[in-house]
C-alpha distance (Angstrom), angle and dihedral (degrees) to the residues before:
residue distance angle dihedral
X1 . . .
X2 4.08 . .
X3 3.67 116.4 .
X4 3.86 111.5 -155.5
X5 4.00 110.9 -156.1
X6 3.85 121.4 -157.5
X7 3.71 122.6 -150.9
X8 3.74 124.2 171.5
X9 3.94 132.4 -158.5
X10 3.82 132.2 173.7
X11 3.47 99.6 -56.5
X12 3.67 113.1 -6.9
X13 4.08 141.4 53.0
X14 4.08 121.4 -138.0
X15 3.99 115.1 -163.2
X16 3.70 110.2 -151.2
X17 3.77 116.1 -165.5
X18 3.57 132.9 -157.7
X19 3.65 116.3 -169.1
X20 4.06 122.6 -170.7
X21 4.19 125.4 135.2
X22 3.98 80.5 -146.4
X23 4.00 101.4 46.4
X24 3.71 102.0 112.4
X25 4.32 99.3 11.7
X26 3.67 80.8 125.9
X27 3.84 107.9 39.7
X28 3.93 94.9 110.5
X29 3.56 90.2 62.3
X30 3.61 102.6 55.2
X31 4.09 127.5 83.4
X32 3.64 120.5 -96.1
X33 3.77 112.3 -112.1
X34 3.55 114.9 -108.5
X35 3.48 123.1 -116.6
X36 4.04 105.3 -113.0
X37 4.11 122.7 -123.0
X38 3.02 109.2 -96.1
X39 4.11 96.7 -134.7
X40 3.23 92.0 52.3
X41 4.18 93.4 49.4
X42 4.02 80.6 55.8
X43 3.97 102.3 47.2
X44 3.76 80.5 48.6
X45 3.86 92.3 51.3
X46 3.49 94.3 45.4
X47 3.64 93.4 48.5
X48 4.19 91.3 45.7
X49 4.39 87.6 46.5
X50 4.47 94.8 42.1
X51 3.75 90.1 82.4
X52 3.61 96.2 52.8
X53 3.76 108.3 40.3
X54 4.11 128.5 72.0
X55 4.07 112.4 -121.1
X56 4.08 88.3 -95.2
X57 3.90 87.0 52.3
X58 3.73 93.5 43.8
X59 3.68 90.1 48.5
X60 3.83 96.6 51.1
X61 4.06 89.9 46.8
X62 3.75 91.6 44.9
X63 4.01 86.4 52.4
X64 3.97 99.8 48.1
X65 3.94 81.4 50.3
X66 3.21 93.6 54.1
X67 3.83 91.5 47.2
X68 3.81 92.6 48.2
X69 4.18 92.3 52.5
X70 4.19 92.4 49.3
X71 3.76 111.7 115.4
X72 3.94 113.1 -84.1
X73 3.63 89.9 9.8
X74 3.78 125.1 128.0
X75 3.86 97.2 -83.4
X76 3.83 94.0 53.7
X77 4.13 84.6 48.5
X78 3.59 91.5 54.5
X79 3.33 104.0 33.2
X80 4.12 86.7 55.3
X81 4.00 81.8 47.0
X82 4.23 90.2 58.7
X83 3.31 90.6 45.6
X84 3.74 96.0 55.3
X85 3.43 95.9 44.6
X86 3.74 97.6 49.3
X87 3.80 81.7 54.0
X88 3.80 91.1 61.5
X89 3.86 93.5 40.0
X90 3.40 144.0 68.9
X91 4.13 89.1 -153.9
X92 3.69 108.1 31.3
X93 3.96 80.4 177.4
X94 3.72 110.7 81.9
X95 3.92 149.5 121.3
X96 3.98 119.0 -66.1
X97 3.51 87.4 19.3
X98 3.71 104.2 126.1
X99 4.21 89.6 38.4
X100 4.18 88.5 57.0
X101 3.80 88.0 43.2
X102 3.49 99.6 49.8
X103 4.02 97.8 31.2
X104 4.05 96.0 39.6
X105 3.83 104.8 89.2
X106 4.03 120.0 -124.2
């Protein structure tokens, strides 16, 4: 089995690969990750991001969070999308995730 990982940056992509005949034998017997809430994913970003942004910066951040947390807004429409797809899967964690859920329409 050889696992090829894909991450991207500004201007380039790095595979990774992981390579092992035994690397997911046991997959079916562990838990499904949970999909986390999505108010707690935001304190935490806020909290990871307040170090590193002036007051105006914080303020502008703290507003689009706001924004994306308001009922029937994006968050709630993608949050509801995470949750149906770890439903359906036994990794609700994988590559082109974010790309299907932000370019697969409602």
């Amino acid at each position: 089995l050889s696992l090829s990982l894909l991450f991207f940056s500004h201007s380039h992509s790095v595979s990774v690969y992981l390579l092992g005949g035994d690397l997911l034998r046991d997959q079916d017997r562990l838990p499904k990750l949970p999909v986390p809430d999505l108010q707690q994913t935001l304190s935490k970003y806020l909290a990871s991001v307040t170090p590193h942004l002036t007051a105006e910066q914080l303020q502008v951040t703290g507003a689009a969070v706001k924004t994306f947390l308001e009922p029937g807004g994006d968050g709630e429409r993608l949050q509801r999308k995470l949750k149906d797809r770890a439903e359906k899967l036994d990794n609700w964690v994988s590559p082109g995730l974010f790309i299907q859920m932000l370019t697969t329409p409602s």
